[in-house]
C-alpha angles and dihedrals in degrees: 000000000000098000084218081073085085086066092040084050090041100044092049097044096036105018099144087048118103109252098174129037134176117220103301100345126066117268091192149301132268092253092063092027088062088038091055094047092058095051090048080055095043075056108045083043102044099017109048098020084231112160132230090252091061133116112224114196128231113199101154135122110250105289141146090262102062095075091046082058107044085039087055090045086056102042086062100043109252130131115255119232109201107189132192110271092211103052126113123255097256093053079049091058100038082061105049089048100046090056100038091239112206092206138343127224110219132190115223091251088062112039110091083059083048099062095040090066093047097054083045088051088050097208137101105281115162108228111203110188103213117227092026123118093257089051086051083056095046095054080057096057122128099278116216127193126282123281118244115229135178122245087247092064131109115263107157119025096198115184113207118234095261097232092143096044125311130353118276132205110225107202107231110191132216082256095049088059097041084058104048088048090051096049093045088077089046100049118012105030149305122262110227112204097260098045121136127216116210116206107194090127113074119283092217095077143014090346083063098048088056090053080077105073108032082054089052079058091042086237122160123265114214121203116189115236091235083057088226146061115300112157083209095063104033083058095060096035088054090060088055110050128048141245081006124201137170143170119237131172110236096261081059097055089047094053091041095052090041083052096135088208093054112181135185117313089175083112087050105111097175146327119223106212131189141100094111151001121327109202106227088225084051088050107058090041082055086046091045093054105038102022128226085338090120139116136167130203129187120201141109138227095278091054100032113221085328121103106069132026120195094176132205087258097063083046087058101045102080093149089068116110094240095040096140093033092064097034086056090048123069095242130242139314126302115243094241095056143052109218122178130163126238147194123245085270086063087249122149102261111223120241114288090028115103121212131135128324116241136180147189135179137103095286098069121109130273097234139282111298112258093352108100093160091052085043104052084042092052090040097032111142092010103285122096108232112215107193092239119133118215149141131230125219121216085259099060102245113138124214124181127226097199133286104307086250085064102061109117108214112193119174088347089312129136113217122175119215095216096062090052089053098055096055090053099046085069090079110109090217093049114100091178139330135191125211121219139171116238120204105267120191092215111022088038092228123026117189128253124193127211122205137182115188133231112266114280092012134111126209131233108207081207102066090052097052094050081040085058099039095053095052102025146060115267098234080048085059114114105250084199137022123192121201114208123150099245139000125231113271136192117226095280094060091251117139123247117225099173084061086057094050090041082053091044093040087054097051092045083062101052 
């Protein structure tokens, strides 16, 4: 059940085929990418005495490298721990030590934060820098078979981005990750031979997930050289690789559609997108510009690309009656999953009546790693219980009306962010804006828009206000909007909010 059996498979069946390019020029093929990730495991298992049962960090930038690593961690049986490239040493080292990590793969860019953590860790984690002369040794190791493992078994250990308290591990199975592959051909698109998988967006988390199942089709993975998203880039490699695809998180596509220099897109086979909010205004310029090449998914961590599916088909059919409404939702169930939304009881809400998003199937995640409170409270009755807010339609489609922590409720009022940022993203002279609630000593919460402008314009709040006002309820109206040229992102372009309260619940101190 060993999920590395997609590269053995791969590597018999393809083994002259590039598996790995960079950027325009081929990295290797499956044959030495499968040979290479016998001999990481000969190492992880002889060289460093580390047990089938241990977690082996990834903290590296987007690289060749990277699959030749996480294929290594399965062939022998571990569990991967993909970490955020981007996050401080002391979030580093909270998270080593919170999963007993046996050893950690750096890129250079990275190492110096690397060892930091450890010694912050103070235990005996083995750091590998990965490019250097010792790494070239270790890819010539003694390799040794695969591991078997159960389908039970930890495969991914994936910690959460901690915006509710500290970072937690969920545990995602061999099984978990069979399933999402699999699913990936039934509800988000089939893989041809000579597809290509793009990675600008980061490996360590929903990039990765979509390797899967371009490897199960032995298709090529293609890392830019930058090692991140430049339009620039992405436009000439598309024109040299074939059936591309790639996954990108909204703020991406929007970047990558605005791209003044623009380039072919005739070799794009499709772009994945999720992770966030897609503005419906943002969607049909992207639309405009590639064509039906779209697809959203909606998941989380805990059930990884697979809760949601708005496929290529609902972006193409403008002439139906309720066009904007699905392309604002995040379409309907997975196959592989039953979602339903519920009230705070934990009853069924009928259609039209928002409440929380849960979810069940096989592709949901273990637990949380060394948390068995949190997990039985995420997973209670079955179902896990993501903290999303949403609404179905009779239809079944599904869309969200923000994380439950980022309700606004104002007089007793619910107000959800995301339908106030819509309506300002309709100003021609607003780039991107965030939604937040600010303490109120009456209302208990009032709003406050951020907003950063479009490059050489200038805002008048005015115009927001009477843009509100003539689409929105009054009490939903921004008391207060805040112009700053950009708003603090995470790696994947997503804006931060906790970084704006943080920002509001400083100045009401002082």
């Amino acid at each position: 059940m060993n999920l590395g059996i997609l590269l053995t498979r791969a590597a018999k069946s393809f083994p002259e085929k590039i598996a790995i390019a960079h950027g325009s020029y081929d990295f290797c093929t499956y044959s030495e990418l499968a040979s290479r990730a016998a001999c990481l495991a000969g190492f992880l298992k002889t060289g460093l005495n580390l047990s089938i049962d241990e977690r082996v960090g990834l903290f590296m930038s987007n690289c060749p490298e990277y699959l030749e690593v996480f294929h290594g961690i399965l062939h022998a049986g571990m569990a991967s721990l993909p970490i955020n490239n981007k996050l401080h040493e002391k979030e580093l080292a909270y998270i080593l030590d919170d999963a007993s990590a046996g050893a950690l793969f750096v890129t250079h860019d990275l190492a110096e934060r690397a060892h930091l953590a450890v010694d912050e860790v103070g235990k005996d984690i083995k750091i590998i820098i990965v490019g250097d002369s010792n790494y070239r040794s270790i890819i010539r190791s003694d390799p040794v078979q695969i591991t078997h493992r159960a389908a039970n078994d930890l495969a991914w250990l994936f910690y959460t981005s901690g915006t509710t308290g500290s970072p937690k591990g969920a545990m995602l199975t061999h099984r978990n990750l069979w399933d999402s592959t699999l699913n990936y051909y039934v509800d988000v698109d089939r893989v041809p031979s000579n597809g290509s998988a793009f990675h600008p967006a980061p490996m360590s988390h929903g990039s990765g997930f979509y390797g899967l199942p371009h490897l199960a089709a032995a298709a090529k993975q293609v890392i830019p050289e930058s090692g991140g998203f430049d339009p620039a880039e992405i436009y000439t490699l598309i024109s040299a690789h074939e059936e591309v695809s790639m996954f990108a998180a909204p703020t991406m596509v929007k970047r990558f559609v605005e791209y003044s220099g623009g380039g072919s897109t005739e070799n794009l086979r499709t772009i994945t997108y999720g992770g966030g909010p897609m503005y419906v205004t943002d969607c049909k310029k992207a639309l405009e510009r590639l064509g039906p090449k779209l697809v959203q998914i909606y998941g989380q961590g805990e059930s990884p690309m697979t809760i949601t599916v708005l496929p290529r088909e609902d972006h193409a059919l403008i002439e139906h009656p309720r066009y904007e409404e699905r392309l604002a939702s995040v379409g309907y169930a997975q196959s592989i999953v039953e979602v339903r939304v519920a009230d705070s009881e934990g009853a069924t809400c009928p259609n039209g009546e928002i409440g929380e998003i849960l979810v069940r199937g096989d592709v949901v995640m273990k637990g949380y790693w060394g948390r068995p409170k949190e997990s039985a409270e995420a997973l209670r009755d079955g179902w896990l219980h993501t903290g999303d807010l949403g609404v179905f339609d009779e239809d079944g489609y599904l869309t969200l009306k923000d994380r439950s922590k980022d309700l606004i409720i104002s007089g007793g009022s619910n107000i959800y962010p995301r339908e106030i940022e819509e309506i300002l993203l309709q100003h021609q002279s607003v780039s991107e804006c965030a939604v937040i609630g600010r303490p109120h000593e009456e209302w208990g919460e009032e709003v406050v828009a951020f907003i950063s402008p479009v490059t050489g314009h200038s805002i008048e709040i005015g115009e927001l206000d009477t843009l509100c006002l003539d689409n929105i309820a009054r009490f939903k109206r921004p008391k207060e909007y805040r112009v700053s040229e950009s708003l603090p992102k995470n790696n994947y372009g997503k804006i931060i909010k906790r970084e704006l309260r943080s920002q509001l619940e400083k100045e009401e101190k002082e």
